[in-house]
BALOBA-1460 file (C-alpha; in Angstrom, 3 decimals):
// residues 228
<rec num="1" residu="x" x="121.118" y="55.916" z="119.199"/>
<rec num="2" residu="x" x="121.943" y="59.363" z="118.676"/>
<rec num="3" residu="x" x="121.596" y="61.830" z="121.359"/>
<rec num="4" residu="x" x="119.844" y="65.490" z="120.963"/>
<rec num="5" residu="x" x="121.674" y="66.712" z="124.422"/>
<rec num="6" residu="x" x="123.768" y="69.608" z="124.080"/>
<rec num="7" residu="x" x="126.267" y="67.732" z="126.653"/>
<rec num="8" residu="x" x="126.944" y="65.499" z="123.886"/>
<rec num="9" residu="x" x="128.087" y="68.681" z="121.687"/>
<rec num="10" residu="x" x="131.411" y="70.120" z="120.787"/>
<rec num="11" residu="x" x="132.470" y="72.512" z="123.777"/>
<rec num="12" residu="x" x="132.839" y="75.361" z="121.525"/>
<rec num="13" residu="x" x="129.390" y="74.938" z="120.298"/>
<rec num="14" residu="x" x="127.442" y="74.948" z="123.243"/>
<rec num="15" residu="x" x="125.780" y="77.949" z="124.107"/>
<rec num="16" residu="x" x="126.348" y="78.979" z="127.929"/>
<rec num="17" residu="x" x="130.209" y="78.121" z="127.156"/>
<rec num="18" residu="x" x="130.072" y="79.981" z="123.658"/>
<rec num="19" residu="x" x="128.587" y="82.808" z="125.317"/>
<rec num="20" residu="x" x="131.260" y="83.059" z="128.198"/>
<rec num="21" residu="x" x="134.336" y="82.571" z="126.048"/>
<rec num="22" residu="x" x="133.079" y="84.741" z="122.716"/>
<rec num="23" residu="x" x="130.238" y="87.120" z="124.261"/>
<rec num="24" residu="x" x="126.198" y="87.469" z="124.273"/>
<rec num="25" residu="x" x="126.795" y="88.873" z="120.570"/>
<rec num="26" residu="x" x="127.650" y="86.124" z="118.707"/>
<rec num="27" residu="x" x="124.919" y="83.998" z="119.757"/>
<rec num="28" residu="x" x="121.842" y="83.461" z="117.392"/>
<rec num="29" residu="x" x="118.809" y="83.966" z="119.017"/>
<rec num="30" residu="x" x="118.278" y="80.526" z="118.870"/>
<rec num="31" residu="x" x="120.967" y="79.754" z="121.094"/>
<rec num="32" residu="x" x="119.912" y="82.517" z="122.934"/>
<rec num="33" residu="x" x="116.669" y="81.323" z="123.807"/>
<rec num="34" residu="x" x="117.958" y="77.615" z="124.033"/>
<rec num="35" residu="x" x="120.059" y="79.323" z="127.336"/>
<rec num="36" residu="x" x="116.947" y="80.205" z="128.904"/>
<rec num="37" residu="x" x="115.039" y="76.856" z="128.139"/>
<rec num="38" residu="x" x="117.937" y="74.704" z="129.114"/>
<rec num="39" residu="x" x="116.793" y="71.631" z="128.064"/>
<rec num="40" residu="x" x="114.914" y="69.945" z="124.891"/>
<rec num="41" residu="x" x="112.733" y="67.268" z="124.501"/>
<rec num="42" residu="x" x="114.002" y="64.119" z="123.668"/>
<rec num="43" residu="x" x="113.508" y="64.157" z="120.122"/>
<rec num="44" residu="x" x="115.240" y="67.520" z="119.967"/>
<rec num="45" residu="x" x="118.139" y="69.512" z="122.009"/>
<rec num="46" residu="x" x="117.639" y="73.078" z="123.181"/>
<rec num="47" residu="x" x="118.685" y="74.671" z="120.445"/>
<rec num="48" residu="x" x="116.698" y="72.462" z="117.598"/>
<rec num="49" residu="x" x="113.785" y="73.376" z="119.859"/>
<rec num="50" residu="x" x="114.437" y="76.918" z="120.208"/>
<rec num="51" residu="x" x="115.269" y="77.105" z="116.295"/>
<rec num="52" residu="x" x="111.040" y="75.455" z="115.798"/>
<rec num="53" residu="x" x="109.677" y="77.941" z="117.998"/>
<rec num="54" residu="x" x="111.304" y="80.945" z="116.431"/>
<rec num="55" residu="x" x="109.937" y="79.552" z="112.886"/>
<rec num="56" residu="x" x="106.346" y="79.681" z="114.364"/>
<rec num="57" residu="x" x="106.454" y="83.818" z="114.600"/>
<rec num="58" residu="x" x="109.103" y="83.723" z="111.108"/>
<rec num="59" residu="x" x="111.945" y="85.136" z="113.531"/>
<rec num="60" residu="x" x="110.201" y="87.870" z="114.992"/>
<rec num="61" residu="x" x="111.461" y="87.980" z="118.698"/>
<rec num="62" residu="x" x="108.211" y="90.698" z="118.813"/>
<rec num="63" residu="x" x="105.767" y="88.080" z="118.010"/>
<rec num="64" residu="x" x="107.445" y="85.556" z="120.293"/>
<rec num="65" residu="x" x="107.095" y="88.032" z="123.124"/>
<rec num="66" residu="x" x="103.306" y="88.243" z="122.485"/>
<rec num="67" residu="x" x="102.752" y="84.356" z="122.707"/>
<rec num="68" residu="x" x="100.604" y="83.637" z="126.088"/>
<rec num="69" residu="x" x="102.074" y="80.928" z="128.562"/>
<rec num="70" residu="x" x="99.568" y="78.747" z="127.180"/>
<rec num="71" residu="x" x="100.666" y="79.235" z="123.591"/>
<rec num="72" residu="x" x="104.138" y="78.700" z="124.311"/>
<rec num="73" residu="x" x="103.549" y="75.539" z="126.236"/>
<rec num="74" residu="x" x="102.009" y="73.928" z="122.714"/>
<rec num="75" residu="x" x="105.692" y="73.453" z="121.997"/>
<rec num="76" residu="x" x="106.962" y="69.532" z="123.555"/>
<rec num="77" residu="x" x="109.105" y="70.339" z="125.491"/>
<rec num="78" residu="x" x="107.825" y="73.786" z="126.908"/>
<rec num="79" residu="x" x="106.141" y="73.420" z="130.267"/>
<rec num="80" residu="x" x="105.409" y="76.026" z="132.785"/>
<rec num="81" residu="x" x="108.802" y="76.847" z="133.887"/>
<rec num="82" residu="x" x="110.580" y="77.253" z="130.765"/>
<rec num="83" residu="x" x="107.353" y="79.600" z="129.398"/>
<rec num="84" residu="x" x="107.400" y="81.327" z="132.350"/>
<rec num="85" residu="x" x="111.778" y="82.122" z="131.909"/>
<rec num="86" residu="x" x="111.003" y="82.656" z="128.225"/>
<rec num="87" residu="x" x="108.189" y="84.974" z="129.003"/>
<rec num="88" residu="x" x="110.146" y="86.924" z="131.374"/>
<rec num="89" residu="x" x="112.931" y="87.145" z="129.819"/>
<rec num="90" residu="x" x="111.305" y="89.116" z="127.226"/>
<rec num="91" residu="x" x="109.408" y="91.311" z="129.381"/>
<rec num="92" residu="x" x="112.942" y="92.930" z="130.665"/>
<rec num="93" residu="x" x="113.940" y="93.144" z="126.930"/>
<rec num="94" residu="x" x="110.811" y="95.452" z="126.269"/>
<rec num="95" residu="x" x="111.360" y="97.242" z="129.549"/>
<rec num="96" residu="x" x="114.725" y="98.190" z="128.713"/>
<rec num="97" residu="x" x="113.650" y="99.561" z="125.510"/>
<rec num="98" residu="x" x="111.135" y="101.646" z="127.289"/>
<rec num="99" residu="x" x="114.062" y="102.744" z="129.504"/>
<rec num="100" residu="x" x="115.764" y="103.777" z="126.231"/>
<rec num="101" residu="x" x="113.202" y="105.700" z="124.938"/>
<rec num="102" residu="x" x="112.893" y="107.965" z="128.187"/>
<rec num="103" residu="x" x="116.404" y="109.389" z="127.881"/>
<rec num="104" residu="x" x="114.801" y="111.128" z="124.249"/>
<rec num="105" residu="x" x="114.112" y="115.042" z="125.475"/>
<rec num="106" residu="x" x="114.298" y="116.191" z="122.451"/>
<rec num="107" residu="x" x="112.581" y="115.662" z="118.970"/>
<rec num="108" residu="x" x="114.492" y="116.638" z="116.319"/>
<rec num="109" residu="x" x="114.179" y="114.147" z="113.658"/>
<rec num="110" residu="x" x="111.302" y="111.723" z="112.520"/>
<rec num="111" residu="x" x="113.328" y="108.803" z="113.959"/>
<rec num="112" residu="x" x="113.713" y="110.770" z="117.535"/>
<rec num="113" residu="x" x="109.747" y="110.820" z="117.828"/>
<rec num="114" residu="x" x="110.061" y="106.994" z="116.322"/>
<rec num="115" residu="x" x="111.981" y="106.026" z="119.205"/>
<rec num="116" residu="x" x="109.978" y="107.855" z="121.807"/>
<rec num="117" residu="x" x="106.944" y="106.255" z="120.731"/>
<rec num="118" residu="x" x="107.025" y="102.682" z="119.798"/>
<rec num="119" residu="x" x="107.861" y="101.363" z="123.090"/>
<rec num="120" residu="x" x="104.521" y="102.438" z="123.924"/>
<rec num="121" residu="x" x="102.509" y="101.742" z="120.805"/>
<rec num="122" residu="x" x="104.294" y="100.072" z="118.335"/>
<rec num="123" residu="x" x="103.634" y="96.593" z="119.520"/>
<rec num="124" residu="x" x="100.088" y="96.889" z="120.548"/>
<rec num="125" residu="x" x="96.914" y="95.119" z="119.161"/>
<rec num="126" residu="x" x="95.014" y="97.976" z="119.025"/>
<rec num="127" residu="x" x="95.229" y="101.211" z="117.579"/>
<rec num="128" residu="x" x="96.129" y="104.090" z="119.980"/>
<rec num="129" residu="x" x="96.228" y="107.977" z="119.223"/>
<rec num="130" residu="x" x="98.933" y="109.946" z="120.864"/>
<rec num="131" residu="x" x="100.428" y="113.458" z="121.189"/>
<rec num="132" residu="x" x="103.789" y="114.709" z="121.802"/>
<rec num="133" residu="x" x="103.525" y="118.265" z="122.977"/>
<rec num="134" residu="x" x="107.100" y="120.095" z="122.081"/>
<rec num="135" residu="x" x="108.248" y="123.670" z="123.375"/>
<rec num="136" residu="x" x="110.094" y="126.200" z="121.048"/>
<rec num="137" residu="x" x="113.432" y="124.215" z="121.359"/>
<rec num="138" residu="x" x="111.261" y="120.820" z="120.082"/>
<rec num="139" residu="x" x="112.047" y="119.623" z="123.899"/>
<rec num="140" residu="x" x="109.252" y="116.997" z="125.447"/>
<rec num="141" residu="x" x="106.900" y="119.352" z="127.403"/>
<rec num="142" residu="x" x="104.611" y="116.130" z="127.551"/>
<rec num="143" residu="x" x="103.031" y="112.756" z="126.225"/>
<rec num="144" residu="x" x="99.695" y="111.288" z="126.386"/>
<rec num="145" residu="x" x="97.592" y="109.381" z="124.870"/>
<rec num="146" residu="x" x="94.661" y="111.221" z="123.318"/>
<rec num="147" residu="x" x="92.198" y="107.984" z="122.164"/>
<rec num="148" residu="x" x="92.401" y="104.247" z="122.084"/>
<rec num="149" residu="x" x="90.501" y="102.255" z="120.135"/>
<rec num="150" residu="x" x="89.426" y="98.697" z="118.021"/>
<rec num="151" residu="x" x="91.687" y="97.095" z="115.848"/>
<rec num="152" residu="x" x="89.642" y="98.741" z="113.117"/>
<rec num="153" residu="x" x="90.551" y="102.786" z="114.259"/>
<rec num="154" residu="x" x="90.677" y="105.291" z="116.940"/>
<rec num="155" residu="x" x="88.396" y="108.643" z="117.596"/>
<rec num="156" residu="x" x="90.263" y="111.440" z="117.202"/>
<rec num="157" residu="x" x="89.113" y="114.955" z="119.183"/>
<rec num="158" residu="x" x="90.467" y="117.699" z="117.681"/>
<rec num="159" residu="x" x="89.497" y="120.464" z="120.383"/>
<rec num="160" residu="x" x="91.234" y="118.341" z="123.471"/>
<rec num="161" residu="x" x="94.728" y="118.398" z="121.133"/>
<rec num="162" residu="x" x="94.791" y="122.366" z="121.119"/>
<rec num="163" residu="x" x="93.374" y="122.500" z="124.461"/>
<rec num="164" residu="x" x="95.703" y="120.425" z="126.282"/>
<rec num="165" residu="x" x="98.739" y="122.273" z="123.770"/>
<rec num="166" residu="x" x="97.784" y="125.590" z="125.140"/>
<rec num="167" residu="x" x="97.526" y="124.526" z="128.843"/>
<rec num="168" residu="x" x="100.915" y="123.358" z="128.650"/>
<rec num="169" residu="x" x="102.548" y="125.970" z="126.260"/>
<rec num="170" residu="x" x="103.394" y="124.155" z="123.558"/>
<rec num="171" residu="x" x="104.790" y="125.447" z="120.515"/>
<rec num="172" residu="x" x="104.977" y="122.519" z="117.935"/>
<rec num="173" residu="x" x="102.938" y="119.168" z="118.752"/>
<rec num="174" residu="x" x="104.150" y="115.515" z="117.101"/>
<rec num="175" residu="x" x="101.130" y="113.416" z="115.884"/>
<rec num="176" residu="x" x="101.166" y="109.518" z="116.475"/>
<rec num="177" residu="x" x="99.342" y="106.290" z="116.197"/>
<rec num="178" residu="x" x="99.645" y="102.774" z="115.173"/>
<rec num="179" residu="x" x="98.741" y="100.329" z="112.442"/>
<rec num="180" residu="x" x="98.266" y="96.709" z="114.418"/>
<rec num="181" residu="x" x="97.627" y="95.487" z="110.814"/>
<rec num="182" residu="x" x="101.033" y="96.216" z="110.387"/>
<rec num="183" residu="x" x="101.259" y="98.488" z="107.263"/>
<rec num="184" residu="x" x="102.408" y="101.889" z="107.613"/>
<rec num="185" residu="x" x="100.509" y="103.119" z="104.456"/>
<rec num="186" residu="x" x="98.115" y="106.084" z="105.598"/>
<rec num="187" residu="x" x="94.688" y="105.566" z="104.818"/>
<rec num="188" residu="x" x="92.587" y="108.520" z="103.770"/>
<rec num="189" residu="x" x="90.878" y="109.253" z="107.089"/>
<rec num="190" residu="x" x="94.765" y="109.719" z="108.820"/>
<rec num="191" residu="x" x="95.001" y="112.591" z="106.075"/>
<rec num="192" residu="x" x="92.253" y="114.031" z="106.940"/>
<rec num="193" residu="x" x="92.389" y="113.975" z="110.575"/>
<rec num="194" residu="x" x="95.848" y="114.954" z="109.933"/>
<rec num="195" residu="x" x="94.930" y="118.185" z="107.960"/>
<rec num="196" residu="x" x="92.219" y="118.777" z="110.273"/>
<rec num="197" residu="x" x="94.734" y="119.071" z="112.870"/>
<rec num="198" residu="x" x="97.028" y="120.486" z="110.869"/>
<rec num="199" residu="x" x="94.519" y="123.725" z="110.228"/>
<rec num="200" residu="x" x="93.087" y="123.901" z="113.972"/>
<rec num="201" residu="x" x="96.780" y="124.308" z="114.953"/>
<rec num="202" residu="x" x="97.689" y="126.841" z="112.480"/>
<rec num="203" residu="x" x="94.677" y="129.160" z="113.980"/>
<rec num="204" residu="x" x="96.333" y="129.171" z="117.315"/>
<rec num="205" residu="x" x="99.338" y="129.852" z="116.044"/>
<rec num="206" residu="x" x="100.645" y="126.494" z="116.799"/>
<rec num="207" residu="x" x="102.496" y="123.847" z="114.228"/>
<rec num="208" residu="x" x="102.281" y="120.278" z="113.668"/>
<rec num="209" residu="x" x="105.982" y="119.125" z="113.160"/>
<rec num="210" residu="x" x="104.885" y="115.529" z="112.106"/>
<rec num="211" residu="x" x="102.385" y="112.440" z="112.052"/>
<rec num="212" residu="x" x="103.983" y="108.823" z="112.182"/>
<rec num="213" residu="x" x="102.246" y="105.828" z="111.496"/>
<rec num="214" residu="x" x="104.107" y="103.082" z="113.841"/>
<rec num="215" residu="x" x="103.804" y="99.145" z="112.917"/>
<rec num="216" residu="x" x="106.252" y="96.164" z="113.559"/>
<rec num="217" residu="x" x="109.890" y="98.134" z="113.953"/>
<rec num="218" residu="x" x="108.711" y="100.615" z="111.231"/>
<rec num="219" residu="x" x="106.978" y="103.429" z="110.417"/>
<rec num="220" residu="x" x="106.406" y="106.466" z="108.157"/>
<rec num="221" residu="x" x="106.696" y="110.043" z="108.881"/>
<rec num="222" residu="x" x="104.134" y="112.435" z="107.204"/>
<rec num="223" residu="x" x="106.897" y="115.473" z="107.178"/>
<rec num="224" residu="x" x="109.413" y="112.918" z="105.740"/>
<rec num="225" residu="x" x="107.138" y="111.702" z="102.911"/>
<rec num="226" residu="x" x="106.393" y="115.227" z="102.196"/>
<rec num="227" residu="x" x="102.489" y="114.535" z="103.271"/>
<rec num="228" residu="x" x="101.955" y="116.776" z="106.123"/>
């Protein structure tokens, strides 16, 4: 009978030992994963399992993160605990990331404002409107969220964006929202609340440096595309 336990593997190719000899980088996320399950089912070892599960969201640790408890225990093999650990263990991923993105004080590229942002936007299910307000050195004054919205779009109020930019000071002002559909292709109403903005700013003497669109690790830049 053939046996699925990872016991039964070559030392080398087990995962706890590969990652203490070799290093957390050389580990697939597979084998990653299989670490925090620790166990199969007994048609399967860790790993196999692990390897099925990350085919179900196409090798998107994102979309794994956004599986319930419930949804993860539809796997054999995946009770409470181990949805729990897996669950967890991707919460301090995304937490980190949010760490990371709170040491940016400064916007000076598209991809600064990228990184700034999608820890709070670019995984949501819903579409969210926010504003970076920027002094005359493009440092963060401040960032809020100015609407939030259906999966189908997000009011936009023009008047609160100056108002709040004024109250603070603000000098230049970064435009953002997402696209839980996951394109970042701009759809004629973000051009034209974009403009909109884009004029009301220019009255006051202020300047909108940028719009992104933010979806699934991507997005596009209106100033980069040569749109804004």
């Amino acid at each position: 009978m053939v046996s699925f336990s990872i016991r039964h593997w070559s030392y080398d190719d087990r995962p706890r030992e590969k990652l203490a000899q070799k290093g957390r980088s050389v580990l697939s996320d597979a084998e990653l994963l299989a670490i925090l399950i620790g166990s199969g089912n007994k048609n399967e070892s860790a790993v196999q399992l692990s390897q099925r599960i990350l085919a179900a969201v196409d090798h998107n640790l994102n979309d794994l993160g956004k599986l319930s408890i419930n949804q993860l225990k539809k796997f054999k093999g995946i009770g409470d605990a181990k949805a729990i650990t897996i669950a967890a263990a991707l919460e301090v991923g995304r937490r980190r990331t949010g760490e990371d993105q709170e040491k940016i004080e400064k916007i000076g590229t598209s991809n600064d404002a990228y990184m700034l942002l999608y820890p709070l936007i670019g995984e949501l299910e819903h579409e969210e409107f926010w504003v970076v307000y920027l002094n005359n050195s493009n440092k963060v004054i401040h960032k809020s969220q100015l609407s939030k919205g259906g999966i189908t779009g997000t009011l936009v109020d023009v008047r609160l964006v100056m108002k709040q930019a004024l109250e603070l000071g603000a000098v230049g002002i970064v435009l953002a929202h997402n696209h839980p559909s996951g394109t970042v292709r701009p759809s004629a109403s973000d051009k034209q609340i974009t403009l909109k903005l884009k004029n009301a700013a220019e009255a006051l003497d202020l300047k909108i440096l940028d719009h992104l669109i933010l979806a699934q690790h991507k997005y596009l830049s209106f100033a980069d595309k040569g749109i804004l």
